[in-house]
N, C-alpha and C positions, 0 to 999 in steps of 0.2 A: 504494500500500500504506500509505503515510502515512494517508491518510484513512481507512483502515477502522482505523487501531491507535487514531488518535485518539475515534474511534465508540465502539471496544472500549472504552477507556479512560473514555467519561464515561459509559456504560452498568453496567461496572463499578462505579464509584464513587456510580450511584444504588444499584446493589444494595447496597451496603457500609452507604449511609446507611441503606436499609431494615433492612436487618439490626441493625442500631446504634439505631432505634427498638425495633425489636422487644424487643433484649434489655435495654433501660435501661425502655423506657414500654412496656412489650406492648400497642404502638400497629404495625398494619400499614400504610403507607401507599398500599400498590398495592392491598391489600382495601381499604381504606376508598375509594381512587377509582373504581376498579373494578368494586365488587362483588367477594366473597370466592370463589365458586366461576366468575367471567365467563370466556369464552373469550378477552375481552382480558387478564387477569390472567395467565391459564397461557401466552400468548404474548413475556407480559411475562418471566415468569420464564425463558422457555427462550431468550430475548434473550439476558437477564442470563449465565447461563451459558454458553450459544458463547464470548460477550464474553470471561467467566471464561477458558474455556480457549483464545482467541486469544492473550488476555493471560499463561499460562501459556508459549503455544509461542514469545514474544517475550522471557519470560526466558530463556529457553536459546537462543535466539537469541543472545543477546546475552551470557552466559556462554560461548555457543559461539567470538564472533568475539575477545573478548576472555579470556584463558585465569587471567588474575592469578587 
């Protein structure tokens, strides 16, 4: 299970950087590799988000095992 949080985790954090271009330089960088409408793009995005919400279910996770 380590290995897929860590997955989750650097997946996330390309999405973060993409997102972080977009709103400083309205630069895409999964369209720009990609192509903006490619079927690698939209597989890229729906990565990004599982990752998202694994990374979600390991904060409460972890709010769960520790209650401070």
């Amino acid at each position: 299970m380590e290995t897929l949080q860590k997955i989750a985790l650097i997946f996330t954090i390309i999405g973060a950087i993409n997102w972080g271009l977009i709103g400083f330089f309205d630069f895409n960088l999964v369209a720009s590799l990609f192509e903006d409408a490619s079927v690698i793009s939209r597989i890229i995005y729906a990565i990004v988000g599982v990752c998202g919400i694994i990374n979600i279910m390991l904060l409460f996770y972890h709010i769960e095992k520790d209650p401070r």
